[in-house]
C-alpha positions in Angstrom: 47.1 -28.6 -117.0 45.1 -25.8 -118.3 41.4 -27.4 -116.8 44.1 -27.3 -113.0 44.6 -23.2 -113.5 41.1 -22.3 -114.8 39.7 -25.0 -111.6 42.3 -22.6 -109.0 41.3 -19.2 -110.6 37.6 -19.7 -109.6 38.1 -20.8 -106.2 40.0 -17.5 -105.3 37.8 -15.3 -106.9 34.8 -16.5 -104.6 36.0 -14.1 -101.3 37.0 -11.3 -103.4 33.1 -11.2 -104.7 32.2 -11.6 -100.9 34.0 -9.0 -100.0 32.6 -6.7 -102.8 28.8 -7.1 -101.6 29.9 -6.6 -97.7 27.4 -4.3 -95.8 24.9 -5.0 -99.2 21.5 -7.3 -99.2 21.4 -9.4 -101.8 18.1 -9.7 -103.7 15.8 -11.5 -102.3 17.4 -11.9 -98.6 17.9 -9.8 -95.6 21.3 -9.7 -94.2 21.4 -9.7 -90.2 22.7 -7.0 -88.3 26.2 -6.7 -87.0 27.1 -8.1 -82.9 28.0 -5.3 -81.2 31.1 -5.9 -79.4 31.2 -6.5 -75.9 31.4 -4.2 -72.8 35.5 -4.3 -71.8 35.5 -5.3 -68.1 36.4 -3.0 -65.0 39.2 -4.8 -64.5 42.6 -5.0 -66.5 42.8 -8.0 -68.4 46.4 -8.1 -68.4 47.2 -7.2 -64.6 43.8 -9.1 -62.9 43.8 -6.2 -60.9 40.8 -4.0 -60.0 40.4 -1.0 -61.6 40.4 2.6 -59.2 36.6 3.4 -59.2 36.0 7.3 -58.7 35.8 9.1 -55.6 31.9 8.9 -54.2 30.4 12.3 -53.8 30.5 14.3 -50.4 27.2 13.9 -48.8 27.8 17.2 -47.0 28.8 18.7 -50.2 26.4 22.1 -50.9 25.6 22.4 -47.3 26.3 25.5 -45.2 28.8 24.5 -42.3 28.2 27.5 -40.4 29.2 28.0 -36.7 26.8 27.2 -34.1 24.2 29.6 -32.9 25.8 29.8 -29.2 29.1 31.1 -30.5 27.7 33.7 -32.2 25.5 34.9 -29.4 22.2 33.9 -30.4 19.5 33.0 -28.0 18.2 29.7 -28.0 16.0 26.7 -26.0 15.2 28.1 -22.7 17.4 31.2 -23.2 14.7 32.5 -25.4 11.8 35.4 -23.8 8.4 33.9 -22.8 5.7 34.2 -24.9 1.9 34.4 -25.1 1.1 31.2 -26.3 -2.6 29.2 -24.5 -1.1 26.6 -22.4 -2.4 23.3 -23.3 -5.6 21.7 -21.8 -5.2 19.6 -18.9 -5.5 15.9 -19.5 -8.6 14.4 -18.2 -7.3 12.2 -14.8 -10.1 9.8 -16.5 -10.5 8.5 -19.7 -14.2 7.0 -19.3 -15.1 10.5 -18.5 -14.6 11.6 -22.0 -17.3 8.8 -22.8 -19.9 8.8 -20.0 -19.4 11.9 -18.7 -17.9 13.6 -15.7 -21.1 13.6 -13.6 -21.8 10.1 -14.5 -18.9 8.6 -13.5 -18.1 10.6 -10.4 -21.2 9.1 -8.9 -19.8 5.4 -10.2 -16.5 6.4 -8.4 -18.2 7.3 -5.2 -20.7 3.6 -5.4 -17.2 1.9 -6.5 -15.2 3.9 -2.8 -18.6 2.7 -0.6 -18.5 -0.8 -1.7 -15.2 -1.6 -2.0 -13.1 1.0 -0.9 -13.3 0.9 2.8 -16.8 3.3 2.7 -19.3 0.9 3.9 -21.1 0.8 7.6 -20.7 -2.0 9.7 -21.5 -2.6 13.4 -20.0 -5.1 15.9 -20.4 -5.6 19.7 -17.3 -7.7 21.4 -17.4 -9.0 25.0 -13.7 -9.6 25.5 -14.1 -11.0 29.1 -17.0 -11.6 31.1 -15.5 -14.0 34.1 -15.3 -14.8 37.8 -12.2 -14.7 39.7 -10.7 -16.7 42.7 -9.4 -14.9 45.9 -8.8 -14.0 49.3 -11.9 -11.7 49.7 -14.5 -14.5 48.3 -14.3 -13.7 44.8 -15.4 -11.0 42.4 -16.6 -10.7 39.1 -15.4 -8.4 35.6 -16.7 -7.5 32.4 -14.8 -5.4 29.6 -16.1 -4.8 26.0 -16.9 -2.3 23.0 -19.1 -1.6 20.5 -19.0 0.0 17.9 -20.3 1.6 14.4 -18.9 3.0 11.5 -17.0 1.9 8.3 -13.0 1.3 7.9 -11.9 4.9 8.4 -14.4 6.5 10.7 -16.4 5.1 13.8 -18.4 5.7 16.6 -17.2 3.5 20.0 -19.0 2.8 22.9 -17.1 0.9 25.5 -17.1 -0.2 29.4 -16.1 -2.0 31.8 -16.5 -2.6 35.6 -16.2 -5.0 38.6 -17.6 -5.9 41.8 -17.5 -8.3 44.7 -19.9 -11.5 44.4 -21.4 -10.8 47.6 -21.0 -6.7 47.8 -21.3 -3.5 45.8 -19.8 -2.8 42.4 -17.1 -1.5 42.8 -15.9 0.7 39.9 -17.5 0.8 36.2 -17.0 3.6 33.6 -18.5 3.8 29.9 -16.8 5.6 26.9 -18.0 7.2 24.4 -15.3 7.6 21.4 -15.3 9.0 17.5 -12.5 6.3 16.2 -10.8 7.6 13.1 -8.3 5.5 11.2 -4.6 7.0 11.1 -2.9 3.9 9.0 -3.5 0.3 8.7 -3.0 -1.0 12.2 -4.1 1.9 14.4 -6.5 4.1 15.2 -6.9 7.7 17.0 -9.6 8.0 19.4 -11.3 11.0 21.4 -14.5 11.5 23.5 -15.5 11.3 26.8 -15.7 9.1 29.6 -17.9 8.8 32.6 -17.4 6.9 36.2 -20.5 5.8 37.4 -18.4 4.2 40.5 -16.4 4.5 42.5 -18.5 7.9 44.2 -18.2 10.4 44.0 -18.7 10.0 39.7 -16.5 11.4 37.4 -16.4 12.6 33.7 -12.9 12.8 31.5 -12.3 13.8 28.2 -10.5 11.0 26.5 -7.5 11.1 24.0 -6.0 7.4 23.2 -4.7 5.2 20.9 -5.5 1.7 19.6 -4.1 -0.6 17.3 -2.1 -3.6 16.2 1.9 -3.3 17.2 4.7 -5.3 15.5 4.5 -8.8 16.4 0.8 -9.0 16.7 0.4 -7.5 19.9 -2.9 -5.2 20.3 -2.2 -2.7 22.4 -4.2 0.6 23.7 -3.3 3.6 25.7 -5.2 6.5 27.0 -5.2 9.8 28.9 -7.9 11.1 30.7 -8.3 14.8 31.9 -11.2 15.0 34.6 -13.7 18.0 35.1 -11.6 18.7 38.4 -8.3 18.7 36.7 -7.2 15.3 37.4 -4.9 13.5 35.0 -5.1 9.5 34.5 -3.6 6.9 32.0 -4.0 3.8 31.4 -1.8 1.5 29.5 -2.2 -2.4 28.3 -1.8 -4.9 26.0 -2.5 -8.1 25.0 -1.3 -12.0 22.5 -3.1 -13.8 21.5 -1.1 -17.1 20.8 -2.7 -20.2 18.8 -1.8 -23.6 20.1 -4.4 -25.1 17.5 -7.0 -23.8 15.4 -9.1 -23.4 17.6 -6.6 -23.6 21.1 -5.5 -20.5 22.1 -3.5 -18.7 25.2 -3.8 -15.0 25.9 -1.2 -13.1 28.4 -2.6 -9.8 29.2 -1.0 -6.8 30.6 -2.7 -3.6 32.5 -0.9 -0.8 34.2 -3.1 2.1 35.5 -1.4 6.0 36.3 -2.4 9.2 38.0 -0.2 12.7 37.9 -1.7 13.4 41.7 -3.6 12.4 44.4 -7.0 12.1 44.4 -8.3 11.3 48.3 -12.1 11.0 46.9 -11.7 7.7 45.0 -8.7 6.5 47.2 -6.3 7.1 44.1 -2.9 8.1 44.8 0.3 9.7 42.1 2.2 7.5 39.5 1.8 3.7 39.4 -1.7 3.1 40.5 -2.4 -0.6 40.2 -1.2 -3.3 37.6 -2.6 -5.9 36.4 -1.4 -9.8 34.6 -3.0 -12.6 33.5 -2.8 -15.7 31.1 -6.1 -16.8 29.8 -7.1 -20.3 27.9 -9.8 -20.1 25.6 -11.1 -22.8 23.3 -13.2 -21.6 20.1 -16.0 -23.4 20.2 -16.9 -21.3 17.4 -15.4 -17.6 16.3 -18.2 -15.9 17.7 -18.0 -18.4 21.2 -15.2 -19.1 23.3 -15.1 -20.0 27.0 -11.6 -19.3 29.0 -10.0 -20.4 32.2 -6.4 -18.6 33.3 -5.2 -16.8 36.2 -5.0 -12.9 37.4 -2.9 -11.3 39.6 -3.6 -7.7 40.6 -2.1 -5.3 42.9 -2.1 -1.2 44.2 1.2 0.8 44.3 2.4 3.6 46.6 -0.3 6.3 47.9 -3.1 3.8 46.4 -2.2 0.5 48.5 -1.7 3.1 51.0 -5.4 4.3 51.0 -6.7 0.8 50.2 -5.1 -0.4 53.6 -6.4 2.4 55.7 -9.8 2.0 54.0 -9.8 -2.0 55.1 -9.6 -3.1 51.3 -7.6 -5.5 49.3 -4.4 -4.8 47.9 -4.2 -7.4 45.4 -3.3 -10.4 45.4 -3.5 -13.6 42.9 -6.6 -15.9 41.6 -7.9 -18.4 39.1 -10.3 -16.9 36.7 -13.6 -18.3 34.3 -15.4 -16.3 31.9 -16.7 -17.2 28.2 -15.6 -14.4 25.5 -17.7 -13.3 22.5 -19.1 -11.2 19.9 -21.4 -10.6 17.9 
């Protein structure tokens, strides 16, 4: 019994020495530092709710909220006076200027406009019908064409036409002269003179006219003419052409000739003159080639069949027609 209590009596006096060298090393050992204890968490343990974070701070806090400048008066934006200040330098309309140099490419511009922009010269000489035609006076013959010289926007125009009986004198021809200058895409202003070297006695007439391509592909032309007497002609016409096949195709053509007076030396007399029609057939041998047959009809109005009568000449009449068309 007395080895039991002396046994008991050591075992509790082992945590009391423990607790008597707490927080000191022993000899010989180093004792390892204390956990700190955790963090507590943001939220409360015992409701699971969220704790209330604080407020977050103003972002306009510390700035002047002062009234705007209008309210108070004060002049801004446009309201403000002018001042004194260099405008700035003009941008150059070309940026490879600033590289090559004005001069340099100025003169590229201007090669550039003449070959490719419209500048370059060209020359051309249509006939647009040289035929015979049928009728009650034996027949006759007609020409009408142009040439002309120049680039896309300005030319120089030379144009004429006539006729004549097969077995008599010509009877009319007249040649133009014309500066052509382009007024948009399809048409073209035109002004010169003109010259009648029949009927007699001759004639000369400034010309104003116009020339161009209409809606619906029809080429039309129209033209006053102011003699050196005073005397005042038009003339008006038009033609389609109208492709049956590539190389098929059927003209109608439409000519109407006016005068504001009468003119007793050439037989003319006022207002409608003489009109003419026709439908022509042309095959295309090649572009620059194409033989025709169609028919004309012609006639005089008014004071001019008058004269024509009383002169013995034709009034008009209709006729089948052969002539080759061309240019070059």
């Amino acid at each position: 019994m007395k080895h039991v209590l002396t046994l008991l009596a050591g075992i509790a006096a082992v945590p009391a020495a423990a607790q008597d060298h707490a927080g000191h090393a022993m000899p010989g050992m180093t004792m390892p530092a204390a956990p700190e204890p955790p963090a507590k968490p943001a939220t409360d343990p015992r409701a699971g709710h969220v704790m209330p974070q604080a407020p977050a701070a103003d972002p306009h806090a510390g700035h002047d909220m002062a009234a705007p400048p209008e309210s108070t008066g004060e002049k801004t934006g446009t309201d403000l006076p002018a001042g004194d200040a260099p405008a700035p330098p003009v941008p150059m309309p070309h940026y490879a200027d600033r590289i090559w140099g004005g001069p340099a490419m100025a003169r590229a511009r201007q090669t550039m406009m003449v070959e490719e922009g419209g500048g370059q010269t060209f020359a051309q000489l249509v006939v647009d019908m040289a035929e015979i035609q049928t009728g009650d006076d034996g027949g006759s013959y007609r020409w009408e064409g142009e040439g002309w010289w120049g680039g896309d926007i300005n030319r120089l125009v030379v144009k004429s036409e006539g006729e004549g009986a097969l077995r008599d004198r010509l009877d009319s021809a007249e040649v133009q002269a014309l500066y052509s200058r382009a007024i948009g895409p399809y048409f073209n202003l035109q002004a010169g003179v003109r010259h009648d070297i029949r009927p007699t006695p001759t004639r000369s007439f400034a010309v104003v006219g116009i020339e161009g391509l209409a809606p619906y592909w029809f080429e039309v032309e129209a033209a006053a003419f102011l003699s050196t007497k005073g005397e005042l002609l038009a003339r008006v016409e038009g033609y389609y052409d109208q492709r049956l096949t590539q190389r098929l195709i059927v003209q109608p053509r439409v000519e109407l000739n006016l005068s504001a007076q009468d003119i007793r030396a050439t037989d003319t007399g006022s207002g409608l003159t003489t009109a003419e029609a026709g439908l022509r057939l042309r095959y295309e041998v090649a572009r620059e080639f194409a033989p025709y047959v169609g028919v004309h009809w012609e006639r005089s109005f008014g004071d001019t069949r008058r004269f024509a009568r009383a002169a013995g000449d034709g009034t008009g009449g209709i006729g089948v027609v052969a002539g080759i068309r061309a240019w070059f």
